[in-house]
C-alpha positions in Angstrom: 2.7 -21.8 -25.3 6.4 -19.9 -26.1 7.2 -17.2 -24.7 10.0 -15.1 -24.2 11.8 -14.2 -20.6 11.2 -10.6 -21.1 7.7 -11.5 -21.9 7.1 -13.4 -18.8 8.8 -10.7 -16.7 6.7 -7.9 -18.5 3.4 -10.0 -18.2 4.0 -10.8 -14.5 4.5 -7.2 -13.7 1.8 -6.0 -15.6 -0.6 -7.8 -14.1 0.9 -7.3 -10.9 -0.1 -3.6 -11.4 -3.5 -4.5 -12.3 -4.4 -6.1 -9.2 -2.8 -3.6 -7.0 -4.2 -0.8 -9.3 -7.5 -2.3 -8.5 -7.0 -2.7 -5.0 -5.8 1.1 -4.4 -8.8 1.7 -6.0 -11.2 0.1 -3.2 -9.1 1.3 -0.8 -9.9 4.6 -1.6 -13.6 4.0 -2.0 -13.4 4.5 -5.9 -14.8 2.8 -8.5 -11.7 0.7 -10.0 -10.5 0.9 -13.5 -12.2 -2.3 -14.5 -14.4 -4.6 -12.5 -12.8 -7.9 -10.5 -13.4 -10.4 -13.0 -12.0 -8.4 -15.9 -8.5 -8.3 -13.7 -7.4 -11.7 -15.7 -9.3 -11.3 -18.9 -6.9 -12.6 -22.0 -4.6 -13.9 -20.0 -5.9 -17.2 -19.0 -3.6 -19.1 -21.5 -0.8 -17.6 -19.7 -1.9 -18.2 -16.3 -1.4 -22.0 -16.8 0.6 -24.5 -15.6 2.5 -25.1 -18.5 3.8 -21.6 -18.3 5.0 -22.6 -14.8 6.9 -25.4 -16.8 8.5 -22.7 -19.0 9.4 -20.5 -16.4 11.6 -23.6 -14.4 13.2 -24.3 -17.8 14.3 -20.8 -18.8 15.0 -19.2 -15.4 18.2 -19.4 -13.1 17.7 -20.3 -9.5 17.0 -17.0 -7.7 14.9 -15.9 -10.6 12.9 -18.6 -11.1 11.6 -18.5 -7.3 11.0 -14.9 -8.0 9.0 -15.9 -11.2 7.6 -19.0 -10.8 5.7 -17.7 -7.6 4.8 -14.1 -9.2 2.9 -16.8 -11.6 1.5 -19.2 -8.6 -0.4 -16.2 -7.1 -1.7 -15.1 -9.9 -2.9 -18.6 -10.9 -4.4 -19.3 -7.4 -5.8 -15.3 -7.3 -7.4 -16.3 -10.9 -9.2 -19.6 -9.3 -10.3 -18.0 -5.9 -11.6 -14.6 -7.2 -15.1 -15.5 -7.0 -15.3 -16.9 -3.7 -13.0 -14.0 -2.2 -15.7 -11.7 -3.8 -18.4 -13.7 -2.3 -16.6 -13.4 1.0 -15.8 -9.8 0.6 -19.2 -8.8 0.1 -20.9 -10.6 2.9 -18.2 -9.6 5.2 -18.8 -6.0 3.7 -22.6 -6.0 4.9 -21.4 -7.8 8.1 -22.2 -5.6 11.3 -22.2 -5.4 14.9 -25.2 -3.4 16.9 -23.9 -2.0 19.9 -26.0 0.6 21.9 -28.1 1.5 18.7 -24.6 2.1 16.1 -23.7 -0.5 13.5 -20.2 -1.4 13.3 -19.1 -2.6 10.6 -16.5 -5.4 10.3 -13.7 -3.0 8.9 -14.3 0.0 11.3 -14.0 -2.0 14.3 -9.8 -1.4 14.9 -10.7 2.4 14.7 -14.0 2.2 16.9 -12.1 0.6 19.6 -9.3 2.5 19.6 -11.0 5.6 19.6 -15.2 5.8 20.2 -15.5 2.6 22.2 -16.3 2.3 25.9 -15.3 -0.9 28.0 -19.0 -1.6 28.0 -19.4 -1.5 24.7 -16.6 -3.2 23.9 -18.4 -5.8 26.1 -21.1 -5.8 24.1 -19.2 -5.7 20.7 -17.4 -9.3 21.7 -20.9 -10.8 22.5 -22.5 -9.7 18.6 -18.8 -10.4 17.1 -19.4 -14.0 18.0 -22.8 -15.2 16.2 -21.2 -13.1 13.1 -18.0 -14.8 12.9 -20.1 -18.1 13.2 -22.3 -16.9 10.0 -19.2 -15.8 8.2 -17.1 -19.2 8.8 -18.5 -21.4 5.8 -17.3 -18.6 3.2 -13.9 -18.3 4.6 -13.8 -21.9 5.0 -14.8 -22.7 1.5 -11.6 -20.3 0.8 -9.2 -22.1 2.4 -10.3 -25.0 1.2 -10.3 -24.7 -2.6 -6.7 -22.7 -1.9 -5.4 -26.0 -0.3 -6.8 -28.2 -2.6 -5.4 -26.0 -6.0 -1.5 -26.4 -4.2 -1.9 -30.0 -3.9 -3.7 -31.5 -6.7 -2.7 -28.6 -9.4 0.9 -27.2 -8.0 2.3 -30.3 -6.4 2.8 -28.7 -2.7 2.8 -31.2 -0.1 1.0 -28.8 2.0 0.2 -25.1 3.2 3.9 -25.2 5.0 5.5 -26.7 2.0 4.1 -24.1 -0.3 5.0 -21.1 2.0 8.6 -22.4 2.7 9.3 -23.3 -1.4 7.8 -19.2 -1.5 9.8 -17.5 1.2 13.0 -19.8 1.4 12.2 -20.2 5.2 11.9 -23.8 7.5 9.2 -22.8 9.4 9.6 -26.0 12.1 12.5 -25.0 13.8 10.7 -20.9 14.3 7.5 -22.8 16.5 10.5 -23.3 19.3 12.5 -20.2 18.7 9.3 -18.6 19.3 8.3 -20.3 22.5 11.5 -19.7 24.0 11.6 -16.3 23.3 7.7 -16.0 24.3 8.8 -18.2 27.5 12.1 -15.5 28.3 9.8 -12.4 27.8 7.0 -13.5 29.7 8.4 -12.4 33.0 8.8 -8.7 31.8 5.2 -8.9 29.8 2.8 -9.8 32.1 3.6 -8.1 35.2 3.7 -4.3 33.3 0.9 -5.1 31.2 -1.2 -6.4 34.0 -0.6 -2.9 35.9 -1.1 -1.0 33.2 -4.5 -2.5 32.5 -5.3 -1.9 36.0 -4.5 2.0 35.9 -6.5 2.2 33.1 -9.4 0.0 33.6 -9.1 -0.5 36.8 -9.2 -4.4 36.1 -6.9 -7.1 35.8 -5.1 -8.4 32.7 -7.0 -11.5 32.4 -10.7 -10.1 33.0 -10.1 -8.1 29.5 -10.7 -9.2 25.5 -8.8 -8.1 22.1 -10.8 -5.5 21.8 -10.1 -4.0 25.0 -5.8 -4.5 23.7 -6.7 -2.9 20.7 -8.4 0.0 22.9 -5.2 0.3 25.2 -2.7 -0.2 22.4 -3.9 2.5 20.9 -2.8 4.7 23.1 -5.9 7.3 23.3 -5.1 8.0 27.2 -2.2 9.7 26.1 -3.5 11.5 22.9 -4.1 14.8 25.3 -0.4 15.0 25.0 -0.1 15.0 21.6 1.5 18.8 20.4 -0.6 21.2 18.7 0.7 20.6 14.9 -1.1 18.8 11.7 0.2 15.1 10.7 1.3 16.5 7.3 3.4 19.3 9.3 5.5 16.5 11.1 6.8 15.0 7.3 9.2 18.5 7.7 11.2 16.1 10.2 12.7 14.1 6.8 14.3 17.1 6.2 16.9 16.0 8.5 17.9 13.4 5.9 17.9 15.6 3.3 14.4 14.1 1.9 11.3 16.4 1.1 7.9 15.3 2.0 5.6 15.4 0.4 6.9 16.0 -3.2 9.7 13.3 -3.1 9.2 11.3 -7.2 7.3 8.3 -7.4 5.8 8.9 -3.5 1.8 9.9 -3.3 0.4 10.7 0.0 -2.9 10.5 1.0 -3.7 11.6 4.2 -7.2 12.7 3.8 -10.8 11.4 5.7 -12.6 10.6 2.4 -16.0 8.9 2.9 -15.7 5.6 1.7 -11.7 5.7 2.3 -10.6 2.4 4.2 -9.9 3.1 7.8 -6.9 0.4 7.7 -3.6 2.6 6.4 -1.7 0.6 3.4 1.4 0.9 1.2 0.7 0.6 -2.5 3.7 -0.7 -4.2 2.3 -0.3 -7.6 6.0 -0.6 -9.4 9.4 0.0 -8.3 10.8 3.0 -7.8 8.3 5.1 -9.6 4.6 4.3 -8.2 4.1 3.9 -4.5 0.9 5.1 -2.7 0.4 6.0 0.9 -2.8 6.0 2.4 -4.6 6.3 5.9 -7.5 8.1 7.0 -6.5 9.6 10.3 -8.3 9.8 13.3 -6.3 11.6 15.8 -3.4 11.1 18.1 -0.4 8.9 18.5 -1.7 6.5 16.7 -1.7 8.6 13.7 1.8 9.3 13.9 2.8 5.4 14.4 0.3 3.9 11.8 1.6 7.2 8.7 5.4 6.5 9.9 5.3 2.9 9.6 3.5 3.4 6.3 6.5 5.6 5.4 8.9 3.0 6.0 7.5 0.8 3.3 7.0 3.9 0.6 10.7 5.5 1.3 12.7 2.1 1.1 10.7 1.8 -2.2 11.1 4.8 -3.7 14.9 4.6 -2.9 15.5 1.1 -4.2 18.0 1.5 -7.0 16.6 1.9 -9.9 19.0 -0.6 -11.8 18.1 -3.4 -10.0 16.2 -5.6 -13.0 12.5 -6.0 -13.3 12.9 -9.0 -11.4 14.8 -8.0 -8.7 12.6 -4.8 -7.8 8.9 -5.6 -8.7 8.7 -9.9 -8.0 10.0 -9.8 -4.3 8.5 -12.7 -2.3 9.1 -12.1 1.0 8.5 -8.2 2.6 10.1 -9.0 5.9 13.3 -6.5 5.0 10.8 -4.3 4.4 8.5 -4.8 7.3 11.9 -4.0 9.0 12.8 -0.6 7.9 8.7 0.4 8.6 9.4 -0.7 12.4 12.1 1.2 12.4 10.4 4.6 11.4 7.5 3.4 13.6 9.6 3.5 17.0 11.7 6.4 16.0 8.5 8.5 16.1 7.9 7.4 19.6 11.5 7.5 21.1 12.2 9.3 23.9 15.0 11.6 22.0 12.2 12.2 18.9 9.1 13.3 21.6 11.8 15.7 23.2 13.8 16.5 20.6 11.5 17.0 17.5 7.9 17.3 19.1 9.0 19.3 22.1 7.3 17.2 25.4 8.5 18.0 28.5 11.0 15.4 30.1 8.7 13.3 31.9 5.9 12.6 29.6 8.2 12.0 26.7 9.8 9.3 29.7 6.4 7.8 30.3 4.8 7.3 26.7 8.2 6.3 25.6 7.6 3.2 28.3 4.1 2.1 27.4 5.3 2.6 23.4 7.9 -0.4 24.6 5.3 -2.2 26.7 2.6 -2.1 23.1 5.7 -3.0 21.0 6.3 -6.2 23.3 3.1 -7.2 23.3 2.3 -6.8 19.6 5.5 -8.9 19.6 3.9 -11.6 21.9 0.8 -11.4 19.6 2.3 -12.2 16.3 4.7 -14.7 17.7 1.3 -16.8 19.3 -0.1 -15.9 16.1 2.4 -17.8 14.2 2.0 -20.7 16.5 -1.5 -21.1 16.2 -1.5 -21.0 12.4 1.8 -23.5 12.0 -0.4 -25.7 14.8 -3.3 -25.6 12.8 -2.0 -26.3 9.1 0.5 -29.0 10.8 -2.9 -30.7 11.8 -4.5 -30.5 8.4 -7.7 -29.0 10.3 -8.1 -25.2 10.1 -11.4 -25.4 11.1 -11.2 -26.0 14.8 -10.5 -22.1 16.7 -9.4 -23.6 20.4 -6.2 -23.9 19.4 -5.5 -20.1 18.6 -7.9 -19.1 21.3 -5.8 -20.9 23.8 -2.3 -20.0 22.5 -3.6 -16.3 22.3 -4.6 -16.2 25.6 -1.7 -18.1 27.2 1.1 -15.6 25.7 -1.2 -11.8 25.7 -3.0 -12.2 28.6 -6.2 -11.0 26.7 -9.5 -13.5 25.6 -9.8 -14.6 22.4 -12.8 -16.0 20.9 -12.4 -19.1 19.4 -14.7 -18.6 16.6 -13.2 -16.0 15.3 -9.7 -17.5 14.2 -10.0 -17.5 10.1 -10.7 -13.8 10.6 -7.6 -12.9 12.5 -5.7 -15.4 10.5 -2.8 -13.8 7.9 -2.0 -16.1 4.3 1.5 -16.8 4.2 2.6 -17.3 7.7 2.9 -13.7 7.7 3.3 -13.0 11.4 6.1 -14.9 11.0 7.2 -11.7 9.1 6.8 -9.1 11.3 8.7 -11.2 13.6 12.1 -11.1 11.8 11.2 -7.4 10.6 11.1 -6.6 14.1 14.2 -8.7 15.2 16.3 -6.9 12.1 14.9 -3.2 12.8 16.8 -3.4 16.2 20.1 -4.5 14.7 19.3 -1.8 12.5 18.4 0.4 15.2 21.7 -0.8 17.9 23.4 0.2 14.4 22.7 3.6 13.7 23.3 4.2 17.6 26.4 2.9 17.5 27.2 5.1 14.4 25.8 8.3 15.4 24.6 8.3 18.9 21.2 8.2 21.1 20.2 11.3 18.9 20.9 9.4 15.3 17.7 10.5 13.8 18.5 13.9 13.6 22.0 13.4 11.5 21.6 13.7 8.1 24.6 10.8 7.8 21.7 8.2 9.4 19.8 9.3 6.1 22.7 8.1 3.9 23.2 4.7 5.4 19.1 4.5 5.2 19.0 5.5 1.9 22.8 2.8 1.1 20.2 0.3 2.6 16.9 1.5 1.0 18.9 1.1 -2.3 19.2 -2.8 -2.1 15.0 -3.6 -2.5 14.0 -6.4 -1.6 15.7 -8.6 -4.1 17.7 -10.4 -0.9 16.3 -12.2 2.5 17.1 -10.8 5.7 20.0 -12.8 6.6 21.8 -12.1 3.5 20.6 -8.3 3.7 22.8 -8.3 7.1 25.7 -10.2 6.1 26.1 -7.9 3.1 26.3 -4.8 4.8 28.3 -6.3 7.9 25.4 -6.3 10.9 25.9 -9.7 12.0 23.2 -12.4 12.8 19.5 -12.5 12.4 18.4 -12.8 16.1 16.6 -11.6 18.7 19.7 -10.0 21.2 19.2 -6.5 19.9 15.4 -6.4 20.7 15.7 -8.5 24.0 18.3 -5.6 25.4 16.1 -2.8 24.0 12.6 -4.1 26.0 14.4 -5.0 29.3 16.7 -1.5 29.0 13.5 0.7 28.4 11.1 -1.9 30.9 13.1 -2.9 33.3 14.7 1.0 34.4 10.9 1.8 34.7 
């Protein structure tokens, strides 16, 4: 099969838009444009290997990752539809009985957080169990035909291989970077998190589950605190940057409780800069504000990527960890000290106090995604990603909170994505050290922190993370920034 390079660009972001067009669509609770199947109707010449062939002759090298893998994930998309359907629906139907309520697989984040008791929390981990064990052969058979179609059809030694050819990342030396940095934080995680458990529980660290972190992460205890204002009426704070939400082109909001809405919030990047969807269904309190901001963060650094970047360069990105960084970023701004003060108004000493335990969550989701990543690099080193003890012990060792075993292939991210949020996180504090350095403690109320955001926004996603920073002049990827921030903000307390 010929084809042309504009063809192949145009192709790969067409059908880029039809599979996020679709999923926007069940994310809503809508009926999609077309049914699953249909997605890849017509094109299965093109999603073939010898267009993969074409693509390394014609394209230069930056391009050609950008290409060759927009074509790979289609292709292995194409192969695993049906059995990600079959999973899907199962999982769907899939629900826990606790004290007479179902709850369903995807409401259990929001259930926890907000409507859940320690009890039935209790109870939730007991029927989560003998569901996860049901559910493993379909996620199983997943993975497996996914590892088999990147060896025998795409000529990846293995997951790792595939992921590192993808992102442009060696993984290997990250499992000790990680374990050093889980190792120096230990000392300032465990003690704080045990005593906040204890205030609020009234147990101990290590007598608690997940579900009882994503109940305390959530922050309900202090939702009583939260001002007497709407979600939508604290987008009037972008105003500070000069940007109007909502009404800013090529950025919907959706901020409505739609039944059949998804309760997880997600970023729809349906192309670059003119079609990016926000969505969440909100259910209250400072978790709200985190979950829409971070949101924001993707959306905004979308909509202001430059619009002359090529087709390429703005819609085929392969890694999201630059952006993952700028949605941190938003996310902690709205829980700073100077923002609950200085925008929302709290008085001096609760602004003091959620500011801490914001810190003390954003350190431990840190923990969790850095034990994430060593669980999953452990278990596609071994070849086995069947076995859960491995992730249930790593979990445990670096949270503090039990993790059942059997539940690993539903807590586990493709990519190595964890991985992700970790350098997002370790880049929105040199961001962050940046902007103070620039403009002060109060730098979210200047509008000149909204021109440097939006010099940065401009770039896309078209560079890693460690070029991102040497181009604009901030120095080394690593975790210095972060580590002063957590043992400034822990340590004082």
């Amino acid at each position: 099969m010929k084809t042309s390079r504009a063809n192949l660009e145009n192709t790969l972001h067409h059908l880029n838009y039809r599979w996020n067009l679709e999923a926007l669509a069940l994310w809503k609770g809508i009926e999609p444009p077309f049914k699953a199947h249909e997605i890849y109707a017509g094109y299965e010449r093109f999603l073939s290997l010898e267009t993969l062939r074409a693509i390394d002759a014609m394209a230069a090298d930056g391009d050609r990752t950008r290409l060759r893998h927009a074509l790979i994930d289609h292709y292995l998309q194409n192969i695993l539809l049906p059995h990600e359907t079959e999973m899907r629906t199962w999982m769907r139907g899939a629900s826990a009985h606790v004290d007479g309520r179902k709850i369903y697989f995807g409401d259990i984040i929001p259930w926890c957080q907000k409507a859940s008791t320690l009890e039935q929390r209790l109870i939730l981990q007991k029927e989560t169990g003998p569901l996860c064990k049901f559910l493993r052969p379909f996620a199983l058979n997943y993975w497996s035909i996914m590892l088999e179609t990147l060896r025998e059809d795409l000529g990846f030694a293995d997951y790792r291989d595939y992921c590192s050819s993808k992102k442009g990342l060696d993984y290997a030396p990250y499992v000790g970077r990680m374990e050093a940095l889980l190792e120096e934080t230990a000392d300032l995680y465990f003690p704080a998190m045990d005593r906040w458990c204890r205030a609020c529980y009234g147990r101990a660290l290590a007598g608690l589950t997940r579900f009882d972190a994503i109940h305390l992460l959530g922050m309900a205890e202090f939702d009583p605190l939260f001002p007497d204002r709407t979600l939508d009426s604290t987008l009037d704070f972008f105003g500070y940057w000069e940007i109007s939400l909502p009404g800013i082109p090529g950025l919907q909001l959706d901020l409505g409780r739609e039944r059949g809405k998804s309760a997880q919030a997600m970023c729809f990047i349906l192309q670059v800069p003119e079609e990016v969807y926000v969505l969440m269904k909100p259910e209250g309190g400072w978790v709200d504000l985190e979950t829409l901001w971070h949101e924001l963060g993707h959306g905004l650094s979308a909509v202001f990527t430059s619009p002359d970047l090529s087709i390429v360069e703005r819609d085929l990105a392969t890694t999201y960890s630059l952006s993952e960084s700028f949605a941190f970023l938003l996310q902690n701004l709205s829980l700073s000290q100077q923002f609950l003060r200085g925008y929302l108004g709290l008085a001096e000493e609760d602004a003091e106090r959620l500011a801490y335990h914001k810190t003390l969550k954003d350190l431990a989701f840190f923990r969790r995604y850095a034990a994430k990543f060593l669980a999953e690099y452990a278990m596609f080193e071994s070849g086995d990603i069947s076995d859960g003890r491995v992730y249930a012990d790593l979990m445990f060792r670096h949270t503090g909170f039990y993790y059942q075993p059997e539940s690993h292939l539903f807590d586990l991210v493709p990519e190595f994505y964890s991985l992700d949020y970790i350098l997002g996180w370790m880049t929105e504090a040199i961001l962050e050290a940046e902007l103070q350095s620039r403009f002060g403690e109060t730098w979210m109320f200047e509008a000149g922190a909204g021109e440097v955001l939006k010099k940065w926004w401009a770039q896309g996603n078209r560079e890693d993370i460690q070029t991102f920073l040497s181009r604009n002049h901030l120095g080394q990827l690593g975790p210095d920034a972060l580590l002063s921030r957590w043992r400034k903000r822990l340590q004082a307390s």
